[in-house]
C-alpha positions as CSV (number, residue, x, y, z in Angstrom):
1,X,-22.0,-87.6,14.7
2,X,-22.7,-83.7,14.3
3,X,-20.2,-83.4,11.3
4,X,-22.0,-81.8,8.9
5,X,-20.1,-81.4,5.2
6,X,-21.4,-78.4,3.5
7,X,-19.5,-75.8,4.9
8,X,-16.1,-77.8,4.4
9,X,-17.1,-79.5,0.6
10,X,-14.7,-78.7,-1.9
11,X,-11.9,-77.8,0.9
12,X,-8.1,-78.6,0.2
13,X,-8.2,-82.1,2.4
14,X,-11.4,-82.9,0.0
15,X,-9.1,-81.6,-3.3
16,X,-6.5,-84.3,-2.1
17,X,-8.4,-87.1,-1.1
18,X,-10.4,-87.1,-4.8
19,X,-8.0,-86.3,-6.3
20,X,-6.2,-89.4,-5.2
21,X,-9.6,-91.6,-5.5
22,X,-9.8,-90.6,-9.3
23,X,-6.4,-92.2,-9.8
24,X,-6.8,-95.3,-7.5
25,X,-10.0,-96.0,-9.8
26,X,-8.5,-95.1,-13.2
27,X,-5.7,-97.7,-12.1
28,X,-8.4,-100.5,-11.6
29,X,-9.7,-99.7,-14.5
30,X,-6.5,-100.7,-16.5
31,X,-7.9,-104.4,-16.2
32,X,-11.2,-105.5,-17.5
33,X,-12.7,-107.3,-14.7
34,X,-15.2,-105.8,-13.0
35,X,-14.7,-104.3,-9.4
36,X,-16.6,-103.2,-6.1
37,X,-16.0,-99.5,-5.1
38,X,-16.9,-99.8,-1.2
39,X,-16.8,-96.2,0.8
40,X,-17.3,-96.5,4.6
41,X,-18.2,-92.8,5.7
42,X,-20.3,-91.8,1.8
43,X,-22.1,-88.3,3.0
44,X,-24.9,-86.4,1.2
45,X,-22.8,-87.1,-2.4
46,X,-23.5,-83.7,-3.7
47,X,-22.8,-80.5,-2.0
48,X,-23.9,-76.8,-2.6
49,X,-21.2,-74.5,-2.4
50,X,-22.2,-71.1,-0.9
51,X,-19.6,-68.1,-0.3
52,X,-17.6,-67.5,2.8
53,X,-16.9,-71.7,2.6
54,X,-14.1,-73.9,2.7
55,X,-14.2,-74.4,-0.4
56,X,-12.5,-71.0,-1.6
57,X,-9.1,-72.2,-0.6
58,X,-9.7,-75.7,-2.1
59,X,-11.9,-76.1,-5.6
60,X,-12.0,-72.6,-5.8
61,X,-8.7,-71.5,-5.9
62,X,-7.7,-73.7,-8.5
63,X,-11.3,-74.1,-10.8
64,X,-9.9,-71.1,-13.1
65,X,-6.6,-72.6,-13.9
66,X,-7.8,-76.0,-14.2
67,X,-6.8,-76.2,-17.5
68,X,-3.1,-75.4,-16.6
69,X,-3.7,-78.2,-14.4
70,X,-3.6,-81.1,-16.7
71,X,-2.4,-84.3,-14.9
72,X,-5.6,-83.5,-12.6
73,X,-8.2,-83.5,-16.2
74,X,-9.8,-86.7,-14.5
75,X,-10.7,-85.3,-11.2
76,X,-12.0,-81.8,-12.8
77,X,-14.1,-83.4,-15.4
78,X,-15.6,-85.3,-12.5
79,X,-16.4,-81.7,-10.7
80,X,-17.4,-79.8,-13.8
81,X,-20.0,-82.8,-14.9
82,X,-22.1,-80.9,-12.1
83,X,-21.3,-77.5,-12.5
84,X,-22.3,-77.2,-16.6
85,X,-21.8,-73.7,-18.1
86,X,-18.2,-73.4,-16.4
87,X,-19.2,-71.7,-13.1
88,X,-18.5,-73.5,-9.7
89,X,-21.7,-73.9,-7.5
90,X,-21.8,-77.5,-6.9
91,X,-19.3,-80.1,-5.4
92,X,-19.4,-84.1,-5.2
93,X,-18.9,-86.0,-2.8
94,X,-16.6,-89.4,-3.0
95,X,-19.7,-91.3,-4.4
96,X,-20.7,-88.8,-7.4
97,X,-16.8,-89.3,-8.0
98,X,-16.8,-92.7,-8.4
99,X,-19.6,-92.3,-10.6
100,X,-18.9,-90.3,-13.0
101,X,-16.2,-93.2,-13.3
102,X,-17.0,-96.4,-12.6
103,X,-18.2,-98.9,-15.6
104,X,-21.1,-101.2,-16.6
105,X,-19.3,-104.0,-14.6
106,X,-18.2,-102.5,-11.2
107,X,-20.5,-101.8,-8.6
108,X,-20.3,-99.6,-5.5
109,X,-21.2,-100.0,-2.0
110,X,-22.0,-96.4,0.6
111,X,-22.5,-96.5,3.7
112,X,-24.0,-93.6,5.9
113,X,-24.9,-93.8,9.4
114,X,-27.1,-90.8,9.5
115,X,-30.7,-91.4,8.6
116,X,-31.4,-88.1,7.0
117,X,-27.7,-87.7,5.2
118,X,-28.5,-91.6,3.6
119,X,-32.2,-90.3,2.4
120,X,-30.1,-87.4,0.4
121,X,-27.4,-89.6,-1.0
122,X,-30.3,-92.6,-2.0
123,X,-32.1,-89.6,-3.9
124,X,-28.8,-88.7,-5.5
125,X,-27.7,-92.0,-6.6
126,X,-31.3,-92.8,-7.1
127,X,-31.6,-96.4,-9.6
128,X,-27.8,-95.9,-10.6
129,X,-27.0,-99.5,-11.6
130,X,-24.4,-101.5,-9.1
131,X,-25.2,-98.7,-6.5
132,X,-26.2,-99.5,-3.1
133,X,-26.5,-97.0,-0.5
134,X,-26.8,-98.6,3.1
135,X,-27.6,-97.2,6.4
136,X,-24.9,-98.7,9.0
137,X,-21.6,-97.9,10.9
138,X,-18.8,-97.4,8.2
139,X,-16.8,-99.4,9.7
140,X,-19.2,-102.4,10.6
141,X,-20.1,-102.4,7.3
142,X,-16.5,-102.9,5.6
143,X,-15.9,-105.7,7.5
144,X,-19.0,-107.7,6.3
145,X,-18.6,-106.9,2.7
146,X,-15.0,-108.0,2.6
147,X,-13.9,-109.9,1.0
148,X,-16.1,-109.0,-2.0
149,X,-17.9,-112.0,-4.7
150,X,-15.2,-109.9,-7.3
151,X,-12.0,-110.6,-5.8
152,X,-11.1,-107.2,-6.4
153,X,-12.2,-104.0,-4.9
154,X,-10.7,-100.3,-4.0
155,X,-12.1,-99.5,-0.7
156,X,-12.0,-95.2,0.6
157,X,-12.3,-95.1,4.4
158,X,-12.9,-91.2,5.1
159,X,-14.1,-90.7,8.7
160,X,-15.1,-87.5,10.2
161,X,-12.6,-87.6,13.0
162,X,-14.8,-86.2,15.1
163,X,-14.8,-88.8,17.5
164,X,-11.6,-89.4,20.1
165,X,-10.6,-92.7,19.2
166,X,-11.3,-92.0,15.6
167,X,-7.5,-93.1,14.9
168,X,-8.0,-96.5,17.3
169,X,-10.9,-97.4,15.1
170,X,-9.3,-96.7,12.0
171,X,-6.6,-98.8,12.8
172,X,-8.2,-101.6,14.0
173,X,-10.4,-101.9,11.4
174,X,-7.7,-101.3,8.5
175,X,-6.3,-104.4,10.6
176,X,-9.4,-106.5,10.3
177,X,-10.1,-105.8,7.0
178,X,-7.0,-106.5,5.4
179,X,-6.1,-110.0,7.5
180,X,-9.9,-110.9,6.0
181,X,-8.8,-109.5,2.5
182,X,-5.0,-108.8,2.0
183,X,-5.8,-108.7,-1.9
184,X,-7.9,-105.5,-1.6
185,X,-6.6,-101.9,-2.0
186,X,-7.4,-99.4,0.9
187,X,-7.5,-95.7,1.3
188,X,-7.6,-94.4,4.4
189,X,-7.5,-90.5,5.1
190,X,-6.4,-88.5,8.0
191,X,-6.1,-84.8,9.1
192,X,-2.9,-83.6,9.3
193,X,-3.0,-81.7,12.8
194,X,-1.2,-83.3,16.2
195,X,1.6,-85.2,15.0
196,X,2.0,-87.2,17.6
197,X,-1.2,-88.7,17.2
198,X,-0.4,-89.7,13.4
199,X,3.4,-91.1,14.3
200,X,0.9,-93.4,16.6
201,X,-1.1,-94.1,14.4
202,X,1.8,-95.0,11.3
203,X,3.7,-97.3,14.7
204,X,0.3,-99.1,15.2
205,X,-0.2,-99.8,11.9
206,X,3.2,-101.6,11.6
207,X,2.9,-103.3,14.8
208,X,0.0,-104.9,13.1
209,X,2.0,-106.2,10.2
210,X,0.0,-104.0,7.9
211,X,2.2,-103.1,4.8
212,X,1.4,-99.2,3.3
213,X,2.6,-96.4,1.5
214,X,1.7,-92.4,3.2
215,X,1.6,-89.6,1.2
216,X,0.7,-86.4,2.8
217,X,0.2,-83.0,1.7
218,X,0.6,-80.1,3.7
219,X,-0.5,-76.1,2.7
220,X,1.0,-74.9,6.4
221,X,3.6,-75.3,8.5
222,X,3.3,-77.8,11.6
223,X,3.6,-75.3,14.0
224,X,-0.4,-75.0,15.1
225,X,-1.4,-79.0,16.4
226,X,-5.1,-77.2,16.1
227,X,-5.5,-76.3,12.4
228,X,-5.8,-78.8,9.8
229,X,-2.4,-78.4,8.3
230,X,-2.8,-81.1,5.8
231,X,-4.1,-84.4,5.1
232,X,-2.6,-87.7,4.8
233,X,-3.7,-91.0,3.0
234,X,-2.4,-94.6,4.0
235,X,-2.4,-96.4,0.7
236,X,-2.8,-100.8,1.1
237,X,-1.5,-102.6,-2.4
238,X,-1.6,-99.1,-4.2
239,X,-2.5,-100.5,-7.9
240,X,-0.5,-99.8,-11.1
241,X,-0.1,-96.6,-12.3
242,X,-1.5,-95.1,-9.3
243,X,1.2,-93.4,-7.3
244,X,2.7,-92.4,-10.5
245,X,0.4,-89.9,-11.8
246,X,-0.9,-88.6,-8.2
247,X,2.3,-87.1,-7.1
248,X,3.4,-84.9,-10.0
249,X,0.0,-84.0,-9.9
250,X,-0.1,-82.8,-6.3
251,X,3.3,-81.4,-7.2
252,X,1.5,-78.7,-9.8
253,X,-1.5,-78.0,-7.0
254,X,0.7,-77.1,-4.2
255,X,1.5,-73.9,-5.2
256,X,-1.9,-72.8,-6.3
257,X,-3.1,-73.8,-2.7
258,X,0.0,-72.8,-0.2
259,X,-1.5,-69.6,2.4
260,X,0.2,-66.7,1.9
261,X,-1.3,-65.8,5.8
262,X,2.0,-69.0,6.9
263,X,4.5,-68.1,4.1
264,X,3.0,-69.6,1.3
265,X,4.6,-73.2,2.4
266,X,3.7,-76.1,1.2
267,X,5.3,-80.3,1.1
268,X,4.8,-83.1,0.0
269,X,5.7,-86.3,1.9
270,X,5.9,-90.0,0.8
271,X,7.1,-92.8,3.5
272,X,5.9,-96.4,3.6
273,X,6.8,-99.6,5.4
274,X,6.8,-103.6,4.1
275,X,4.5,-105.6,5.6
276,X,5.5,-107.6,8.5
């Protein structure tokens, strides 16, 4: 893969999907026992953010009114542990996230694919404790960790969709991994762009008896199949407390984040399906 993260770090789709991992491990947390955090597609972990990039309608238009922002006060703390004196230069990725969260008893499994993004995210999470940062296809490597020695894991599947049959593979292996571990809670992303596509997607994922919740969030209209118009996230055994929080605080976003350039428009979506 070619997809490199820097210029689109800290964009709106990134705003969404941490936003939404910072509640899905907050809800674990609600219990005691210990938990693996597994991510299938980890990156670099820490990203520079230089002017001109995606991150100025994401992070960056909403870093100054964070604190008017208060149902999202997890996911910001998270962004300004790295960005100390107030002023936004740096962005985690989904593993510096779950960091700054996770406790003494969970542990977290990356994986990485490219050879020189993994040497970047090993530096980065260096000796952390219950850290492992593994070279290997995402996907592959979900399906041989699951089901986990804890019995209970959140698991953040985040591909690039760079590839064609990005949505085939997604599916197939949201299929796999739940028959081998129906327990575990899944989050799978996806850009909001061709609708058809993501109606196939939602029909296969039914087909395979999969049971979910979908949120999506959109800042544009659907009327340009090749712009990112929003992103989506297929949620598997969403935990307590998770949805909850998540949508009134997506609710207070979409304003700050709607493009003027598309008539400042912006929705939220919630549909889901029982497992069959």
């Amino acid at each position: 893969m070619n997809y490199d993260h820097s210029f689109h770090a800290g964009n709106l789709a990134d705003v969404f999907k941490h936003l939404a991992l910072t509640f899905a491990l907050q809800a674990m947390q609600r219990k005691d026992k210990g938990f693996v955090y597994i991510d299938t597609h980890a990156g670099a972990g820490l990203y520079g953010l230089d002017a001109g990039g995606e991150h100025e309608s994401g992070i960056g238009a909403l870093w100054k009114q964070r604190a008017n922002l208060p149902l999202a006060k997890g996911y910001f703390e998270a962004v300004e542990a790295l960005n100390l004196g107030g002023e936004l230069r740096k962005y985690p990725g989904s593993p510096l996230i779950a960091r700054h969260l996770l406790r003494e008893q969970d542990r977290m499994v990356l994986f990485e694919s490219q050879p020189l993004v993994l040497q970047r995210l090993s530096r980065i999470i260096g000796k952390t404790k219950g850290a492992q940062a593994l070279q290997n296809d995402g996907y592959a490597g979900l399906l041989a960790q699951v089901p986990p020695p804890e019995k209970r894991g959140l698991i953040l599947i985040d591909p690039p969709f760079e590839a064609r049959d990005e949505f085939e593979r997604l599916t197939k292996t949201l299929a796999s991994a739940w028959r081998k571990w129906p327990q575990g809670v899944y989050l799978a992303w996806y850009p909001i762009k061709a609708r058809g596509l993501i109606s196939t997607f939602h029909r296969k994922l039914r087909e395979a008896g999969l049971p979910a919740t979908v949120i999506e969030f959109l800042n544009h209209p659907e009327d340009k199949p090749e712009r990112l118009n929003g992103s989506g996230l297929v949620v598997i055994n969403p935990p307590w407390q998770f949805i909850d929080p998540l949508l009134p605080s997506l609710a207070q976003i979409g304003p700050q984040v709607a493009d003027p350039a598309t008539g400042s428009i912006w929705s939220l979506r919630v549909d889901g399906w029982p497992g069959g």
